[in-house]
Structures are given as structure tokens and as C-alpha cells.
Backbone as a ProteinNet text record, in pm:
[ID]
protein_1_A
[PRIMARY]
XXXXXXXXXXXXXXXXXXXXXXXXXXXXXXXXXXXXXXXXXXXXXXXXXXXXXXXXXXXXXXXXXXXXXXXXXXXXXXXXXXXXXXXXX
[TERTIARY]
-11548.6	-11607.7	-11589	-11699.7	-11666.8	-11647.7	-11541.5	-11537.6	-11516.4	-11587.2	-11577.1	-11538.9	-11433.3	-11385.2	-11447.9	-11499.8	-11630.3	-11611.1	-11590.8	-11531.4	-11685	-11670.9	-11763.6	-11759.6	-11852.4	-11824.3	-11975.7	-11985.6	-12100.8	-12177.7	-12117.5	-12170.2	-12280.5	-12238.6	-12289.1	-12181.2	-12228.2	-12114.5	-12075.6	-11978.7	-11952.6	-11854.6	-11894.4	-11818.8	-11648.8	-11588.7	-11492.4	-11424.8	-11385.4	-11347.2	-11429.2	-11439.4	-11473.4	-11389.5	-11343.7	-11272.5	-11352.5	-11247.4	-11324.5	-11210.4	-11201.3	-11095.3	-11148.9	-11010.6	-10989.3	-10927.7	-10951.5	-10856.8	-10815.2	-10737	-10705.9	-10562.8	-10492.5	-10347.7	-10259.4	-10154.4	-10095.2	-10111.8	-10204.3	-10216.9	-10406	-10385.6	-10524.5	-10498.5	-10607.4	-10581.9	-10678.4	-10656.6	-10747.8	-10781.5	-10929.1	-10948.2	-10978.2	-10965.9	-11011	-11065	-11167	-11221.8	-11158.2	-11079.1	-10973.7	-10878.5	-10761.5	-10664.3	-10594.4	-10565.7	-10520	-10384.7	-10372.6	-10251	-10227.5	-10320.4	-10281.9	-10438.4	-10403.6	-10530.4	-10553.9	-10595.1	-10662.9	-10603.3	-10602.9	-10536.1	-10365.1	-10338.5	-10166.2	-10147.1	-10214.7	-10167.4	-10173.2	-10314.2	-10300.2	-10185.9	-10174.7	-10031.7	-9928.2	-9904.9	-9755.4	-9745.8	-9872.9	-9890.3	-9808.3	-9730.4	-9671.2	-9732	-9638.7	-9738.1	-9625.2	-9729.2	-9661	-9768	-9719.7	-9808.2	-9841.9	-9982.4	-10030.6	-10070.1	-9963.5	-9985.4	-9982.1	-10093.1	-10086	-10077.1	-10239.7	-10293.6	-10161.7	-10190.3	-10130.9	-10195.5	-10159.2	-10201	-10107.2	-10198	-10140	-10147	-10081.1	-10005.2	-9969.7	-10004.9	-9899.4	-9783.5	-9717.9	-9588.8	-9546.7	-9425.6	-9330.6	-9363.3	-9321.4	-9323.6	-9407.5	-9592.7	-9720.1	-9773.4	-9720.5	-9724.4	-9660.3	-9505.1	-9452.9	-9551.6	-9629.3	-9729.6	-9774.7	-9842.9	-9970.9	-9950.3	-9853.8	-9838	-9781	-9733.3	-9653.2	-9789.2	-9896.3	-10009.2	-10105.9	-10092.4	-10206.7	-10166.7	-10238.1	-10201.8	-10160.6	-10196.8	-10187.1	-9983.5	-9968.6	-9859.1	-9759.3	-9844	-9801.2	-9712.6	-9825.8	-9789.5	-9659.2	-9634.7	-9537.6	-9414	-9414.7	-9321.6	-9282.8	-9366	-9400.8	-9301.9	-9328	-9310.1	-9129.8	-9075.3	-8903.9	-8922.9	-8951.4	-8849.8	-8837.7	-8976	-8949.7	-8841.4	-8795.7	-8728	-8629.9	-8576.7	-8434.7	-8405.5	-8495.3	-8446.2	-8391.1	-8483	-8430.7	-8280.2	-8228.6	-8089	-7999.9
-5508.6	-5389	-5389.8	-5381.6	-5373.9	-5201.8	-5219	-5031.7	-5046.6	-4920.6	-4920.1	-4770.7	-4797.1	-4669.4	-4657.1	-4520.1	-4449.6	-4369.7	-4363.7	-4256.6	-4205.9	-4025.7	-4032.4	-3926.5	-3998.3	-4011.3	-3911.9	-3818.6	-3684.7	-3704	-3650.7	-3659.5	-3802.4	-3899.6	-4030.6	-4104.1	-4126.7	-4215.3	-4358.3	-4420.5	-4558	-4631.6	-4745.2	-4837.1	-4867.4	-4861.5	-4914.8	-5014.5	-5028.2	-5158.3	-5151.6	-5273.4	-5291	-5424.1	-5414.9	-5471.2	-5426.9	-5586.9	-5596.7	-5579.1	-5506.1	-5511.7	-5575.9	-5676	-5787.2	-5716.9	-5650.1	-5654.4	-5500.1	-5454.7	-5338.4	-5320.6	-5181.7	-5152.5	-5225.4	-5238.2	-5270.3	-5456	-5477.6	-5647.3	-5630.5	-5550.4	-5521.6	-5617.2	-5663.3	-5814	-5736.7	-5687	-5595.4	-5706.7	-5742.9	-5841.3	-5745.5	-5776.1	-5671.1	-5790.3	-5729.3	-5768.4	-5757.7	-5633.9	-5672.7	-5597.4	-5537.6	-5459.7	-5419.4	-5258.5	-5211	-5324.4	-5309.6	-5395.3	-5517.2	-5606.6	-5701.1	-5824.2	-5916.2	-5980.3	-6104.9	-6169.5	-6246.5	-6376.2	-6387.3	-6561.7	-6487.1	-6421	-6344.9	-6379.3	-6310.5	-6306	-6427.5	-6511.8	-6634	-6763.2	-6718.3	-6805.4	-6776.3	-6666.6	-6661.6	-6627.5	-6633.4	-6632	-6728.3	-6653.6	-6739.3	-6785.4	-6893.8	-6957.6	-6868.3	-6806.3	-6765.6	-6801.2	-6733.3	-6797.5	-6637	-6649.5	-6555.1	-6577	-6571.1	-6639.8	-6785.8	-6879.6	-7041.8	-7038.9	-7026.2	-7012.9	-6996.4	-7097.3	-7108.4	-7022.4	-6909.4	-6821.8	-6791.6	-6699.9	-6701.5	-6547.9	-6507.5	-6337.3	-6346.1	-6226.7	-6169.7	-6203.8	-6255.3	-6245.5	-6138.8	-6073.4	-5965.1	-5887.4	-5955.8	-5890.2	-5846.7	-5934.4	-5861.6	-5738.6	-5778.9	-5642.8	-5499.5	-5544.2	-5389.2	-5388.5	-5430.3	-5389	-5341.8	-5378.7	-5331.7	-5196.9	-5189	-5026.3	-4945	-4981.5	-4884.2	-4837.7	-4928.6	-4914.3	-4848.3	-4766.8	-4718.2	-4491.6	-4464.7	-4281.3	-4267.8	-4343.2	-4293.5	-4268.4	-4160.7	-4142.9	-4241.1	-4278	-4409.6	-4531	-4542	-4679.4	-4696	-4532.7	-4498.7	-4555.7	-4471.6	-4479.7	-4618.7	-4642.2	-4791.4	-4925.7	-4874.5	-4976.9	-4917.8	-4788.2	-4754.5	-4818	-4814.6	-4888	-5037.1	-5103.7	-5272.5	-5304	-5207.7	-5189.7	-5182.3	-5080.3	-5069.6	-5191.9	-5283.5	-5368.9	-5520.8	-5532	-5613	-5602.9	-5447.4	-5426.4	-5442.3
85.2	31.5	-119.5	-170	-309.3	-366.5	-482.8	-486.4	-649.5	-720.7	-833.4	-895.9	-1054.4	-1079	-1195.2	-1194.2	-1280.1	-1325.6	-1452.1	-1541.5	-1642.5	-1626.6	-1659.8	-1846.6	-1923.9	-2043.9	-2090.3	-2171.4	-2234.3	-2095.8	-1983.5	-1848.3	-1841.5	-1884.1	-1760.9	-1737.6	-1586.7	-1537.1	-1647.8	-1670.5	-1700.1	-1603.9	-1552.4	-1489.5	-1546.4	-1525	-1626.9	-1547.1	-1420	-1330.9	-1201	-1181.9	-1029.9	-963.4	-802.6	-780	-620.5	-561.3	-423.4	-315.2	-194.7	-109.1	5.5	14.8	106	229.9	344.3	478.7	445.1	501.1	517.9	541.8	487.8	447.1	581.9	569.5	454	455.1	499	454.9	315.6	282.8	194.8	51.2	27.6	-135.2	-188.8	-297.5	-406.2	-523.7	-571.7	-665.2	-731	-874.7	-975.9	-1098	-1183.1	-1285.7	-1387.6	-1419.3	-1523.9	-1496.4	-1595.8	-1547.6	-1731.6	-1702.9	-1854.8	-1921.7	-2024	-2085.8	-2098.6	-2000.6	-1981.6	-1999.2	-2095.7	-2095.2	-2002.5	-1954.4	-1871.6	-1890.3	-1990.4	-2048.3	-2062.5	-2086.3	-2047.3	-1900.4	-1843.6	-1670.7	-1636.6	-1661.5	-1589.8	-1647.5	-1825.5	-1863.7	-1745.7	-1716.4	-1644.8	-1519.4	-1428.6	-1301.7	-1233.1	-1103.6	-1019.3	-876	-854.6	-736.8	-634.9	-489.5	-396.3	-261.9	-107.2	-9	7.4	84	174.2	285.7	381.4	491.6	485.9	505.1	510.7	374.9	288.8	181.4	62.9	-47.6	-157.2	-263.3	-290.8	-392	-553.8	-630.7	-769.1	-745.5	-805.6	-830.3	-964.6	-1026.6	-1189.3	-1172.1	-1323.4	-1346.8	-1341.8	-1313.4	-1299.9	-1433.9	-1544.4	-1697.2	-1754.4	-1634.9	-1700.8	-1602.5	-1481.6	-1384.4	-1431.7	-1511	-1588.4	-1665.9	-1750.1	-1906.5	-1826.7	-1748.3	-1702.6	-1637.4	-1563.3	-1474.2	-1618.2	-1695.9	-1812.6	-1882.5	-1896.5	-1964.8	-1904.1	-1774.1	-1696.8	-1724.1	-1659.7	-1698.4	-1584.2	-1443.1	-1319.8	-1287.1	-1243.5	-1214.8	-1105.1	-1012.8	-916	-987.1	-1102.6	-1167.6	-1263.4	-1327.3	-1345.9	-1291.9	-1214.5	-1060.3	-977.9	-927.9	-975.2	-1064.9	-1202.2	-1288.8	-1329.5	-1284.1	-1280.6	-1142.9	-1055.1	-949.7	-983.7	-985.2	-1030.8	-1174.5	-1239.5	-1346.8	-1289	-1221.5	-1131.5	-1076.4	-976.2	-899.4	-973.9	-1145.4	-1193.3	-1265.5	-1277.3	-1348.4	-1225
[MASK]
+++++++++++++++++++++++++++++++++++++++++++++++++++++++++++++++++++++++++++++++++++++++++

């Protein structure tokens, strides 16, 4: 399913991400086109290798996952980005 977040600007909508969901909670893989804080050649410098299931996959580094949730308004990401903070002290 592809799903997109639409922020809307002197009342017209604008796209600002779109991203595709893979499977459903809690095994759901969210692709996204981009993501706040964090640039593209950043994430993929420090992407780690992990499995999903068989499949050999790449995931954010830890350090660009905090930018990125510290860099968003949503309160989750907040929240979020103190617990992954807690678990590294």
C-alpha cells in the first residue's frame, strides 16, 4: 500500500513524503522516500547490515535514527529518541 503525508500549505495540499507499507503490525517494513534530519548519503554511509527473517537487509545507524526522531515535531519520535537515549547510558 502506498501512503502519503500531505501537508497542506495557502490551502493546497503538498506531498511532503511518501512511503510504501510492507505487511502489517507488528511485522510492517515502512519504505520511505526521505526522512527529516537526515540525508541519504548520511544514512546509507552508516547503515548497518541486519536479517529480516532469511533476507540480508540494511537499517539506519543508531546515531542517524536519534537525528532523525530529535528532528521530527511528532511527539512519538520524541519519546522515542529518550528511550533509545536511555538504553545507550
Amino acid at each position: 500500500m502506498k501512503s502519503y503525508l500531505i501537508e497542506f500549505r495557502q490551502n493546497k495540499p503538498e506531498i511532503l513524503h511518501s512511503f510504501i507499507d510492507l505487511g502489517m503490525e507488528p511485522l510492517r517494513v515502512d519504505r520511505m522516500n526521505r526522512m527529516d534530519g537526515v540525508s541519504y548519503e548520511e544514512a546509507n554511509k552508516e547503515r548497518v547490515t541486519g536479517r529480516y527473517g532469511k533476507a540480508s537487509v540494511f537499517f539506519i545507524g543508531k546515531a542517524q535514527l536519534l537525528k532523525n526522531k530529535r528532528s521530527t515535531s511528532r511527539p512519538q519520535d520524541k519519546n522515542d529518541a529518550e528511550k533509545l537515549t536511555e538504553e545507550t547510558d
